[in-house]
C-alpha positions in Angstrom: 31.7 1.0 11.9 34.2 1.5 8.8 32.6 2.9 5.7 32.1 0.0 4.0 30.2 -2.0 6.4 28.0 1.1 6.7 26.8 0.9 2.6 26.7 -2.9 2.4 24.6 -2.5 6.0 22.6 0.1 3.8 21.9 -1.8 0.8 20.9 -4.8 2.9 18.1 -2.9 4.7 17.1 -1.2 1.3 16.4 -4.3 0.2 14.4 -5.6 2.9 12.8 -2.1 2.6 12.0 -3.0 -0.6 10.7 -6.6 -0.4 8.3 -5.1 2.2 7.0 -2.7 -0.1 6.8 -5.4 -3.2 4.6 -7.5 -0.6 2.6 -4.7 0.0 1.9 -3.7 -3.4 -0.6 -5.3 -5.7 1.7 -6.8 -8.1 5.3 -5.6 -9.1 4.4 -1.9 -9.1 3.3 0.0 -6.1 0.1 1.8 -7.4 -1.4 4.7 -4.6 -4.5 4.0 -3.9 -7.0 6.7 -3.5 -9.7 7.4 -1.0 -11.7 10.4 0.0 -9.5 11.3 2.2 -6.4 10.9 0.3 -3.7 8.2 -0.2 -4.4 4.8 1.8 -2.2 4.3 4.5 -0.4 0.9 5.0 -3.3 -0.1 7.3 -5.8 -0.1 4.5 -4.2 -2.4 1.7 -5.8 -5.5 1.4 -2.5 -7.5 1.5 -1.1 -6.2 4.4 -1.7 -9.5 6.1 1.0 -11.0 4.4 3.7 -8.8 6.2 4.0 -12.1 8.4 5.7 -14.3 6.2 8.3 -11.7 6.3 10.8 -14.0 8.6 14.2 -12.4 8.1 15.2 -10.2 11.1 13.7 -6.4 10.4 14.4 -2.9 11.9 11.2 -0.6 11.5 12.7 3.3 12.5 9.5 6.3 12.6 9.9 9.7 13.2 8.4 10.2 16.3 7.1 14.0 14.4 6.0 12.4 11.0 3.0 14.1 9.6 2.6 11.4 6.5 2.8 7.8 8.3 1.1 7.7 12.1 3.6 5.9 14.4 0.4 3.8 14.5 1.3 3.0 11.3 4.8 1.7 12.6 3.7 -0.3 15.6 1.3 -2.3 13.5 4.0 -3.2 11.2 6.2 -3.7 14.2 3.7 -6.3 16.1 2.9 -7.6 12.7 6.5 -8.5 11.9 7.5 -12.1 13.3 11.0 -10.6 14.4 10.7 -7.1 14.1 12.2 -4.3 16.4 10.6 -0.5 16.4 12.8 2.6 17.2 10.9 5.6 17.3 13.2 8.8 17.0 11.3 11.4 18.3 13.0 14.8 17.4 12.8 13.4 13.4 9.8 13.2 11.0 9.2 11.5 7.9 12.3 11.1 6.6 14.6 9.8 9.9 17.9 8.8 7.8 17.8 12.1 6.4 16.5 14.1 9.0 18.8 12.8 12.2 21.5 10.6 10.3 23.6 10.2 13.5 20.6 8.8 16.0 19.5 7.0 12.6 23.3 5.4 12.7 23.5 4.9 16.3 19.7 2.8 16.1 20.9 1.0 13.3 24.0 -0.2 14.7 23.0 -0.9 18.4 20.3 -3.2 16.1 22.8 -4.8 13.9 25.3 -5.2 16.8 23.7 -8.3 18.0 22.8 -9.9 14.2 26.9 -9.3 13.2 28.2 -10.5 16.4 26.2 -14.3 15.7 28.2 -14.5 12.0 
């Protein structure tokens, strides 16, 4: 995959990254909310329900060792998402893209293969 096709790839899932987030959020801003036992996880905001509308194809990549979002976490999303697809790298953590850029890369394209080769 040339260079180019990699960023505008990029950009493309940082903006469905985003969109997820803004549906998330109450209202333009992402505010933390607090518990006792810390920051609410995805599970607990009260508009996570609305994930489903999502209807654009989305990848959903966890770090099999991430000690801030459960895979839980993930596979809700995942089965929540009307056409989602989970990859779970297992040697990465929180950050995957950062962590293990070249399985991140390989999942990514094996992923987009399918969506590119319909255009």
């Amino acid at each position: 995959m040339s260079k180019r096709i990699f960023r505008t790839l990029a950009i493309i899932l940082g903006a469905i990254v985003i969109s997820i987030i803004l549906l998330l959020a109450d209202g333009p801003f992402m505010v933390p909310i607090r518990t006792l036992d810390g920051l609410a996880s995805a599970r607990q905001l009260a508009t996570a329900g609305r994930v489903a509308e999502i209807r654009q194809p989305v990848l959903v990549v966890a770090g099999g060792g991430d000690a801030i979002v459960p895979i839980t976490d993930s596979q809700r999303l995942d089965s929540e998402l009307p056409r989602s697809d989970l990859v779970i790298l297992e040697s990465c953590g929180h950050v995957p893209h950062e962590e293990c850029p070249e399985s991140f890369k390989e999942a990514v394209g094996v992923w987009l293969s399918p969506l590119l080769q319909r255009q």
